[in-house]
N, C-alpha and C positions, 0 to 999 in steps of 0.2 A: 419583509413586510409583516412577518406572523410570528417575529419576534418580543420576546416579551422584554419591555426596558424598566428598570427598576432601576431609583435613584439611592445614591451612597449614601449622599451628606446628611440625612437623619438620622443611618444605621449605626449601631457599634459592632465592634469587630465581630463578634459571637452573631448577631445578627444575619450579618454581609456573608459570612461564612457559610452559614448554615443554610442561606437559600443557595449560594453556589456548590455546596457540597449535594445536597438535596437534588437541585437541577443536574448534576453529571447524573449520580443515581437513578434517574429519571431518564438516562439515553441524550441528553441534550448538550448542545455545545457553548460551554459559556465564556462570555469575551466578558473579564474585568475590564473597563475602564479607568484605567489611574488617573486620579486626576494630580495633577505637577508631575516632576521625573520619578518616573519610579524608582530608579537607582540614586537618589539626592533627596533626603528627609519624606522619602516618600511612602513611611508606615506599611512597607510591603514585606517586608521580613514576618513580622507577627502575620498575614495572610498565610507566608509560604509553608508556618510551623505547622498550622492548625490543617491544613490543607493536606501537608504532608503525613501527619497525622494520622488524618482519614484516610491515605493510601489511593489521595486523588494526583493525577498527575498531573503534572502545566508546563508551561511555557512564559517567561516573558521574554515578548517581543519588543526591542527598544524603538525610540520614537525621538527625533531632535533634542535635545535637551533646552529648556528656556533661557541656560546663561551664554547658551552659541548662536539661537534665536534671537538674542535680544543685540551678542555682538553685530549678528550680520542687519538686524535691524537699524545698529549703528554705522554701519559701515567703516567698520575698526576691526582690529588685530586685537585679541587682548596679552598678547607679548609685544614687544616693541625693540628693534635692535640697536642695542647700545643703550638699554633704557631696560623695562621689567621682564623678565624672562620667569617671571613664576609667576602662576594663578592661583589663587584660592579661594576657596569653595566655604563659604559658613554662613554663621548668621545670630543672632545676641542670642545669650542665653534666656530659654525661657522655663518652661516646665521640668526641660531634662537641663539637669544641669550642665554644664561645662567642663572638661574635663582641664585641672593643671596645665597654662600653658598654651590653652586654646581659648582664651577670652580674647574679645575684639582689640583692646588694648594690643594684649600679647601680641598676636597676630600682624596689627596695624606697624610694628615697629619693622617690619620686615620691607613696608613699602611696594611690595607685589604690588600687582594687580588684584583688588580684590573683585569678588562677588557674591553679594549679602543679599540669603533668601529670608524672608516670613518674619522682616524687622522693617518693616515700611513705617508701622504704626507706633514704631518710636523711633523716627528719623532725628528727632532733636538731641536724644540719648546717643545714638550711635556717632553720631555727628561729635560729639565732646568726646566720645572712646577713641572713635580714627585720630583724633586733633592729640590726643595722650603718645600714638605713637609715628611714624616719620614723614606722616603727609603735614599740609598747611593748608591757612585758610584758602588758599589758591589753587590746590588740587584740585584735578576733575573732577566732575563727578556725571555720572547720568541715572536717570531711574526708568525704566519701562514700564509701562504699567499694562496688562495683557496682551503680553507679546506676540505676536503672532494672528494677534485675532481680529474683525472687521474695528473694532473699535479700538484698535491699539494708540497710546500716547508715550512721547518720548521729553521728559523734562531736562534739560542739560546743566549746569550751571558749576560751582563750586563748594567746599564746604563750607565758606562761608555763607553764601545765599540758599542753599539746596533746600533747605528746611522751610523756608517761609515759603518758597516756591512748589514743592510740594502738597502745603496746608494750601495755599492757595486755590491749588489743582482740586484738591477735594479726593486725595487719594490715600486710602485707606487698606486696601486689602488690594492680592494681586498684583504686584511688583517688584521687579526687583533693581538692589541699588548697587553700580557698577565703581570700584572708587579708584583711580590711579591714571599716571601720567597718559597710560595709553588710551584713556578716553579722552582726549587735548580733540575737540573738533577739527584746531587747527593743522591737526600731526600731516595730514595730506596736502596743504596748499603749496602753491608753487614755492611760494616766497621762504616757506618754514620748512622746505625737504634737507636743504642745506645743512641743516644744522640736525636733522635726524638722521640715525646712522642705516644704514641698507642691509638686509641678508645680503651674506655670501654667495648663496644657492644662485644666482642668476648670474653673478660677477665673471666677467671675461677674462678675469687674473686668477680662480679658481678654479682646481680640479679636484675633478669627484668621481665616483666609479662610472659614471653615467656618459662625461663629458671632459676635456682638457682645456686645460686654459692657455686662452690665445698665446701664437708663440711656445706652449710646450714643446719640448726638444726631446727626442727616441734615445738618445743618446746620452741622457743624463742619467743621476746613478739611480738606483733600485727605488733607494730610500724616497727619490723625488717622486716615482710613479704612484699612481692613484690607488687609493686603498683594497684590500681583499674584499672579495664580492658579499662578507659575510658583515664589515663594516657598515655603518650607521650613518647618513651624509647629514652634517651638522649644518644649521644655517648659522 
């Protein structure tokens, strides 16, 4: 209760620093607040230098990250088997530039799963970059918009429609946009599991170091038995 709170979002870096280096020197224990993932475009690196610097010492402590927050929010996998087995993590170029090879174009031909932070407020740009590479106007799409929190909203739609749907919403800051097969709302109904394909990991025809698959036999050769305990169980 006799905590002193101080807000970031006015400070610059030299600022923010210098009352937390200031407050350690003073005996006191101070809790940065990150605000987004600290580990994902979350300007904590220039903190650690200046920090380090001073010969203060820290800690971060990690915290859900908002692109697994916003999965479970969806009640979705962002891998899908027999379908995207890659995630990636980015978001348009803005200030910093881009590095060769990682522009959304580039990126989109790959077909992942993507998940696009701090490009909300050019949903109609990003939308024509994913369309350059291996998605269609029919790809999922979903946008969360403060995930996690009492006012959370979830827009669903395509890349065709996701834009107007969006502007509609009145969403501007604070979200983020998820884009590939494995956002399908449908991927779970009864009717549509047919045609999606299932991990191995639970399958009764599969052995793993854990578990044999129904019917395995002691007797067969080495090469059949389940992997060394130092293996990796694939789904």
């Amino acid at each position: 209760p006799d905590a002193q709170v101080v807000g970031s979002k006015t400070l610059t870096l030299d600022e923010m620093t210098d009352l937390m280096i200031r407050a350690v020197g003073d005996g006191k224990t101070v809790a940065r607040i990150q605000s987004g993932d600290p580990s994902i475009y979350g300007a904590v690196l220039e903190q650690m230098r200046v920090l380090d610097a001073a010969g203060v010492d820290f800690e971060i402590v990690p915290g859900v990250s908002s692109a697994f927050a916003a999965a479970a929010a969806l009640n979705t996998e962002l891998t899908v088997p027999g379908g995207a087995q890659t995630v990636i993590f980015t978001r348009l170029e803005g200030r910093v530039a881009m590095p060769e090879g990682e522009k959304m174009a580039d990126l989109a031909r790959h077909g992942a799963t993507l998940v696009i932070f701090l490009s909300i407020t050019r949903i109609n740009g990003l939308v024509r970059q994913l369309l350059e590479g291996a998605y269609t106007d029919e790809t999922p799409v979903a946008v969360v918009y403060r995930v996690g929190w009492p006012d959370e909203q979830i827009i669903r739609g395509t890349l065709a429609d996701i834009g107007p749907k969006v502007k509609e919403a009145g969403i501007t800051l604070q979200a983020l946009v998820l884009v590939g097969e494995a956002l399908d709302p449908n991927i779970c109904r009864p009717e549509e599991v047919a045609a999606v394909a299932s991990s191995h990991l639970y399958s009764d025809d599969y052995t793993h170091i854990y578990r044999k698959a129904k019917g395995f036999e002691r007797g067969r050769s080495a090469a059949a038995d389940p992997p060394a305990a130092e293996s990796v169980t694939e789904c």
